[in-house]
C-alpha positions in Angstrom: -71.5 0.7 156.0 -70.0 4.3 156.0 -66.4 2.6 155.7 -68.2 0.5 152.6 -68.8 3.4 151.1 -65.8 5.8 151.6 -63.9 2.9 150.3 -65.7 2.3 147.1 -66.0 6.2 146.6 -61.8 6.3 146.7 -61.5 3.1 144.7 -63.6 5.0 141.7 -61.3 8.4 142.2 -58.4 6.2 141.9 -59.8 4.5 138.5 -60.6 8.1 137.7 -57.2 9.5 138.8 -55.7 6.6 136.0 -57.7 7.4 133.1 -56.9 11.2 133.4 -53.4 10.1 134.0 -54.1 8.3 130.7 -55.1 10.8 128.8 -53.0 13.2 129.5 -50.5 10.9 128.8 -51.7 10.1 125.2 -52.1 14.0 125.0 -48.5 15.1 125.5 -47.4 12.1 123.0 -49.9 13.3 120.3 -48.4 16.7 120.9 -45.1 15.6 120.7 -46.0 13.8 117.5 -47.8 16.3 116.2 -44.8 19.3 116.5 -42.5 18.1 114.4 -44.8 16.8 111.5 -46.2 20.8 111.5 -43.0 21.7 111.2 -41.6 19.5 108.3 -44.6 20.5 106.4 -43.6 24.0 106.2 -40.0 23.1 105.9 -41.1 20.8 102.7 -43.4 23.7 101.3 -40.7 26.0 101.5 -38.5 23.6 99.9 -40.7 22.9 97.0 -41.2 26.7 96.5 -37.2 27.7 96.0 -36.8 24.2 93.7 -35.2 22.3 95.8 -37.2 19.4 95.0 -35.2 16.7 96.3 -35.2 18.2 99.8 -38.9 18.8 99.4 -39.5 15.4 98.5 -37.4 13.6 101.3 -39.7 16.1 103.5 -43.4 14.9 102.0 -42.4 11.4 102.2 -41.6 12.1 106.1 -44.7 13.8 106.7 -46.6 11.0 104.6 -45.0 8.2 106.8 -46.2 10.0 109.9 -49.7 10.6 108.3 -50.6 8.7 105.5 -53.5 10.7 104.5 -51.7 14.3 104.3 -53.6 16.1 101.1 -50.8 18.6 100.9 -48.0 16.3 100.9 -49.8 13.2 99.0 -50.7 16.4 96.0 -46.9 17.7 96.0 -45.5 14.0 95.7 -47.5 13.4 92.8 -46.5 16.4 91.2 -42.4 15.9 91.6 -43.4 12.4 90.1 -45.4 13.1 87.3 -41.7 15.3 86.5 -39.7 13.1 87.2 -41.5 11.3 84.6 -42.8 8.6 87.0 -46.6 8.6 85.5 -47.4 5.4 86.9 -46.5 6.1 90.7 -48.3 10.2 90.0 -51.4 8.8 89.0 -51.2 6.2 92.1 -51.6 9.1 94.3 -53.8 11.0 92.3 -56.3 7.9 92.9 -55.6 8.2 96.8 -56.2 11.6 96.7 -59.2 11.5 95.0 -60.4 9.0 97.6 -59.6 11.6 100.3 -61.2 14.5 98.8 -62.7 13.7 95.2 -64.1 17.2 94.2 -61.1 19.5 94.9 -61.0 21.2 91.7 -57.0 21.9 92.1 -56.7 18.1 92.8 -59.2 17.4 89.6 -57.1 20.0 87.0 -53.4 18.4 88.2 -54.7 15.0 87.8 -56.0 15.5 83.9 -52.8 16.8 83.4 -50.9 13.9 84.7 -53.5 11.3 83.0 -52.8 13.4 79.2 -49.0 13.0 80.0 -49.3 9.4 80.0 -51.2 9.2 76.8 -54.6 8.6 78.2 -56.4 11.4 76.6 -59.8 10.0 77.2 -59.9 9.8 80.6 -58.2 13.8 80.6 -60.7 15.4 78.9 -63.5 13.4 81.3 -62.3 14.9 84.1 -61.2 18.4 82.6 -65.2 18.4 81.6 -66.3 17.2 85.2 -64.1 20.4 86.4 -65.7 23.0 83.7 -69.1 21.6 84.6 -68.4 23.2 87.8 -66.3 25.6 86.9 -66.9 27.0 83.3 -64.6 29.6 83.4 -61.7 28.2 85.0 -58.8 28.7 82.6 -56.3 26.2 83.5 -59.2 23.9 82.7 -60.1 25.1 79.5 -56.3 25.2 78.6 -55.8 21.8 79.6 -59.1 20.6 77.8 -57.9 22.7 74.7 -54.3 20.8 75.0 -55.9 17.5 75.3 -57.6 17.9 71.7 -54.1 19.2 69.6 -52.7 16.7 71.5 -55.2 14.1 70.3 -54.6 15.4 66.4 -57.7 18.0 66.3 -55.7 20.8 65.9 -59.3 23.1 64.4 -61.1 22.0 67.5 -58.7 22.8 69.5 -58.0 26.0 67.7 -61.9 26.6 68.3 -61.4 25.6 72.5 -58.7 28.3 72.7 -60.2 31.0 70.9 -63.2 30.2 73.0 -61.3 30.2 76.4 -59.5 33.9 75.0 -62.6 35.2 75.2 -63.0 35.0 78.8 -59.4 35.2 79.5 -58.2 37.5 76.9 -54.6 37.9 78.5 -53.9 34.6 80.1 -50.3 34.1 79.1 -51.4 30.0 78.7 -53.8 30.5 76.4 -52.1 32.5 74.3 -49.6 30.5 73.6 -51.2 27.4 73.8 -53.3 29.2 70.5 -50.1 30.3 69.3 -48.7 26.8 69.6 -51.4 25.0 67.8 -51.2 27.6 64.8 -47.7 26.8 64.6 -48.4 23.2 64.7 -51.2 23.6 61.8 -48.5 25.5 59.6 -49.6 29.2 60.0 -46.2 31.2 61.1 -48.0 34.0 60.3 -51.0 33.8 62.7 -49.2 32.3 65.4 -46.8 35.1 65.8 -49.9 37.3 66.3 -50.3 35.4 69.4 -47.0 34.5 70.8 -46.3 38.2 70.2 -49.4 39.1 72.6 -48.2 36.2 75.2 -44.6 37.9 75.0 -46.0 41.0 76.6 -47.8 39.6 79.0 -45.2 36.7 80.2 -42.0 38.2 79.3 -39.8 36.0 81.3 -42.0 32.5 80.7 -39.4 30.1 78.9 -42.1 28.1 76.9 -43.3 32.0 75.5 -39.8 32.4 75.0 -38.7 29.4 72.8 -41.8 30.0 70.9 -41.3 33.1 69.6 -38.2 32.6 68.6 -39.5 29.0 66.5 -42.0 31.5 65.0 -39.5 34.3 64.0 -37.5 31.5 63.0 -40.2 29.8 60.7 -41.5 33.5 59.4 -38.1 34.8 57.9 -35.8 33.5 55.3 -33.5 30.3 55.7 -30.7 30.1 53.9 -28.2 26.4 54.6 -25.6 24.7 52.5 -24.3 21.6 53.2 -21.5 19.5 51.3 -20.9 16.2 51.3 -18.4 13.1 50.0 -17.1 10.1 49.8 -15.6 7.0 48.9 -16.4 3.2 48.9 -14.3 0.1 48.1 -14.9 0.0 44.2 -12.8 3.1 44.1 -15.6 5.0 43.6 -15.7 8.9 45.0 -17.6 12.1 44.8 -17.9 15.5 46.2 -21.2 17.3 46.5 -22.2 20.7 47.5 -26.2 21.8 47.9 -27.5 24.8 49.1 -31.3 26.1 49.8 -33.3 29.1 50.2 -36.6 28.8 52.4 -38.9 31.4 53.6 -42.9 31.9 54.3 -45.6 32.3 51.7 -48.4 32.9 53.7 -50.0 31.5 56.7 -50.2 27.9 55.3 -47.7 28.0 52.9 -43.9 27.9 52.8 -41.4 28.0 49.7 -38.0 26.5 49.1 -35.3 26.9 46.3 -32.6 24.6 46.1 -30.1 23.9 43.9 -26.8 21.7 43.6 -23.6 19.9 41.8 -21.8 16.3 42.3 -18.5 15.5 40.8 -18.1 12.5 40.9 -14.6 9.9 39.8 -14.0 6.5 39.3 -9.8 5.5 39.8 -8.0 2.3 39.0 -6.0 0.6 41.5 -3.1 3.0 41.3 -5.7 6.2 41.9 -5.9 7.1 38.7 -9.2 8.7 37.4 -10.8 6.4 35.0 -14.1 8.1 34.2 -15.4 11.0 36.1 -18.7 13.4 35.7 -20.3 16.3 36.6 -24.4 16.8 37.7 -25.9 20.4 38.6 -29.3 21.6 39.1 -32.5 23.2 41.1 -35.9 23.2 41.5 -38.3 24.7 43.7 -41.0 23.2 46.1 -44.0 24.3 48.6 -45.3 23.3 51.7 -49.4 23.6 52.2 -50.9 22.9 55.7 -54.5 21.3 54.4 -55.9 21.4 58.1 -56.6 18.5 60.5 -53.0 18.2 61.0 -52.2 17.2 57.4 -49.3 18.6 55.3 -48.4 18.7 51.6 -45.5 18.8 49.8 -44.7 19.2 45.7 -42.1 20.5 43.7 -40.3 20.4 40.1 -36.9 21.2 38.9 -34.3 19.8 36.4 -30.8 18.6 36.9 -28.4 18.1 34.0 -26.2 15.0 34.0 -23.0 15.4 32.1 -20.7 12.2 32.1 -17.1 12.4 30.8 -17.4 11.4 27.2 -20.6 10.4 27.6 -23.6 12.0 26.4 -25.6 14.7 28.6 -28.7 15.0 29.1 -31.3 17.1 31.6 -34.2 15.0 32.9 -36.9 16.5 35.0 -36.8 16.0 38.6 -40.5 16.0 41.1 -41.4 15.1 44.3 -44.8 14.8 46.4 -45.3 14.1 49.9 -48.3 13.8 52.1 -47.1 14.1 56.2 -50.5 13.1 58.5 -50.6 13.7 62.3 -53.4 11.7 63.3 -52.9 11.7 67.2 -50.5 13.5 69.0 -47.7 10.5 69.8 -48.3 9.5 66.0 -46.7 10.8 62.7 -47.3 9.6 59.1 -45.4 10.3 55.8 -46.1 9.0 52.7 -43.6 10.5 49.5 -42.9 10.6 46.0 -40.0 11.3 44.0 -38.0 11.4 40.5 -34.2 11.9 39.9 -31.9 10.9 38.2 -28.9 8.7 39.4 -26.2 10.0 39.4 -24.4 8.7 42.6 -21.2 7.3 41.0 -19.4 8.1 37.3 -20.5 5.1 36.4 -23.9 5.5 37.2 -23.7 8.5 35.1 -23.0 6.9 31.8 -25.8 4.6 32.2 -28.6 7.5 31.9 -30.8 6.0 34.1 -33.6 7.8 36.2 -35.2 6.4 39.9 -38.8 6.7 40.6 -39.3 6.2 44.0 -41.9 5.8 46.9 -41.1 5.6 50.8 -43.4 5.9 53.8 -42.4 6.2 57.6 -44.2 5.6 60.9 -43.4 7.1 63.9 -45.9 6.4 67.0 -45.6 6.3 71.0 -48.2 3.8 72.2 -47.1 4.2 75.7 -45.6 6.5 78.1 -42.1 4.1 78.3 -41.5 3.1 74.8 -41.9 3.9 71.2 -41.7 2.7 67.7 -40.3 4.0 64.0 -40.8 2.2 60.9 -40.1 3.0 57.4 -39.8 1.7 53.8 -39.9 2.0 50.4 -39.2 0.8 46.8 -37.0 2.4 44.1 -38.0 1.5 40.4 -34.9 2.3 37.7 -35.5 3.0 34.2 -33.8 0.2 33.1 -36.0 -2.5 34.6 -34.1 -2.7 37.8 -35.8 -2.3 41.4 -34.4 -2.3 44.9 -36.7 -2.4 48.1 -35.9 -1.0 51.4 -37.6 -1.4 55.2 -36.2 -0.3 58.5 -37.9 -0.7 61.9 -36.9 0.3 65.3 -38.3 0.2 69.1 -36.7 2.5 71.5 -37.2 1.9 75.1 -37.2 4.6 78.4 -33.4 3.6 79.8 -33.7 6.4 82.5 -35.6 9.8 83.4 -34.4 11.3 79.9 -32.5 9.3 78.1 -33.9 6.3 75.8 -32.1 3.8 73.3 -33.4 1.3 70.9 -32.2 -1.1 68.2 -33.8 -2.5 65.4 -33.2 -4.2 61.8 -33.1 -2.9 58.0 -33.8 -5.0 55.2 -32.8 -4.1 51.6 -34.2 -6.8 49.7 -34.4 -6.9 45.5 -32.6 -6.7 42.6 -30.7 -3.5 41.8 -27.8 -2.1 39.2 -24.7 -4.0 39.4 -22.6 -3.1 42.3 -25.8 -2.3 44.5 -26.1 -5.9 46.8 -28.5 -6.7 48.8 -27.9 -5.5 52.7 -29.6 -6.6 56.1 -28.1 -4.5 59.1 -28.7 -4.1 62.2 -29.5 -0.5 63.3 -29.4 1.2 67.0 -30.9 4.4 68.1 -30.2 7.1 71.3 -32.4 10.0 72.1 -32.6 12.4 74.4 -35.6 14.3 75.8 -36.1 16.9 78.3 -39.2 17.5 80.3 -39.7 21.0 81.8 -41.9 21.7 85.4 -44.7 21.6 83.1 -44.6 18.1 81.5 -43.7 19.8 77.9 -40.6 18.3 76.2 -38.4 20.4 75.5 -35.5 18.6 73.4 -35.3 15.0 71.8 
């Protein structure tokens, strides 16, 4: 019985003994394991910090292999994507984080942002509310929330969120510009260099206070530009063209141009001898309102005198109007008006005929990848003649920056003799730059 016993009690030490053994085993691999992964997370942190974010993202997505629910590196991969312009993949994450944690504030701000970069402005200002319902005096949330609505088109709302935000933050460098910014976008120069002046001196070396102040300065003083232009076409017709124009600020909502100009313009036989020529010169003057709610007007009058050689001269009257609406912030309108008379060619200019004409263009974004222009327009002569004109476009994301498109222009209608009818194909490149921030800096 006693040997019973001893031998059971060594048999349940020896089970023991292998569980330990166990144990200890899975201990020293979890430690093993768990070394390096503490060290790449640094090592990716500290990468991220000096901007060198491909290093830093080869290190999250090690640590993220290893442990696929690491807040820290699942937040910083989101980040590099949403710069890299990868919307779709940041907000992937986002939602994974969310899962993880779903009221870290930090988590909630980043994510809004992310969600109004890829045009989903609804579902930004949700969760930029859920975070100042918490937090009502967080300011990158009442920035972002304030960003959201100029974004959306509502540039006196948002005006109103800033000014409201500036009163609990009265020197955040964000807000201040972010006021300054949408003053600028409403057309008042004058206000908005109030502003970016004040973010200036508290951000000195912030780009985006940088490039705004000098757009302001730029918008505030005078702008003088010439341009001249000429050709020839096939008919032997040629000209040469010289205009020059004087702009400078009104007022906070109101900006003034004076322009004037000349074409000479010839018509040669076979052998390059001048036929016909004629002479054209003039100015006028026009002004540019902001109305509010991100709508603009323009209007003008002037003369120009048409002087044909051997022809009679005359000096019509020469107007334009234009109405530009931005009713969302990835959408543009225009809608214009204008009288001249035309005078492209010699010949043109013996026939004293004038060209009232209306154009509208469309330009929208509908999605984070692709966008669309569209234009058009009809030209009435004064002889009983009429041309009409469209043009549209799509251009599509090619890579992190760079977009191209094509599209087709029609020019159906009748028109003066040696004006056919045209249908070309047309193709587009742009160019945009993102900064760290999501803003786009050049297009």
């Amino acid at each position: 019985m006693a040997r019973a016993l001893e031998a059971r009690v060594r048999g349940d030490a020896g089970r023991v003994g292998i569980l330990v053994t166990r144990h200890v085993a899975l201990a020293l691999g979890a430690a093993l394991l768990v070394r390096p992964l503490a060290a790449q997370l640094p090592a990716a942190d500290q990468a991220f910090q000096r901007g060198d974010y491909a290093a830093a993202r080869a290190s999250y997505e090690r640590v993220l292999a290893s442990d696929s629910t690491s807040q820290r590196a699942l937040y910083r991969l989101a980040i590099l994507d949403s710069w890299d312009g990868k919307l779709v993949r940041s907000l992937a994450r986002f939602v994974r984080l969310r899962r993880i944690d779903p009221r870290d504030p930090d988590i909630m701000v980043t994510h809004a942002q992310v969600l109004a970069w890829a045009g989903r402005t609804a579902a930004s200002e949700a969760l930029y509310d859920s975070v100042l319902a918490r937090y009502p005096d967080r300011a990158d949330a009442l920035a972002g929330r304030a960003r959201v609505t100029a974004w959306g088109g509502d540039l006196d709302r948002a005006e109103g969120l800033w000014r409201t935000a500036l009163e609990r933050h009265p020197d955040d460098p964000e807000l201040l510009v972010g006021l300054a910014q949408t003053l600028y976008w409403k057309g008042q120069p004058d206000l908005a260099a109030v502003y970016a002046t004040r973010a200036r001196a508290v951000a000195p070396e912030d780009r985006t206070v940088r490039d705004l102040a000098r757009a302001v300065r730029a918008a505030l003083r005078p702008e003088i530009a010439t341009k001249v232009d000429g050709a020839s076409d096939s008919d032997d017709n040629a000209f040469v063209a010289q205009e020059a124009t004087i702009s400078t600020s009104l007022g906070s909502d109101l900006r003034g141009t004076v322009h004037a100009g000349w074409r000479y313009a010839t018509l040669s036989d076979a052998a390059g001898n001048v036929i016909t020529s004629g002479t054209s010169y003039g100015g006028g003057a026009y002004g540019i309102a902001a109305l509010g709610q991100g709508a603009v007007l323009r209007a003008g009058l002037g003369a120009r005198r048409v002087a044909p050689d051997g022809g009679r001269a005359r000096t019509p009257l020469t107007a334009q109007l234009g109405l530009g609406l931005r009713p969302g912030r990835y959408t543009a309108v225009s809608l214009g008006y204008s009288r001249t008379p035309f005078d492209e060619t010699a010949g043109l200019m013996q026939q004293d005929l004038t060209i009232d004409a209306l154009d509208w263009s469309l330009d929208a974004s509908p999605g984070a990848g692709w966008s669309l222009s569209a234009g058009g327009g009809g030209a009435w002569f004064s002889d009983g003649n009429r041309r009409y004109s469209a043009v549209g476009a799509v251009l599509s994301r090619w890579r992190p920056g760079v977009a191209a498109g094509t599209g087709i222009r029609r020019a159906p209608g009748s028109a003066p003799d040696g004006m056919a009818r045209r249908c070309l194909a047309v193709a587009r490149l742009g160019c945009q730059q993102r900064d760290r921030a999501g803003r786009i800096d050049h297009e």
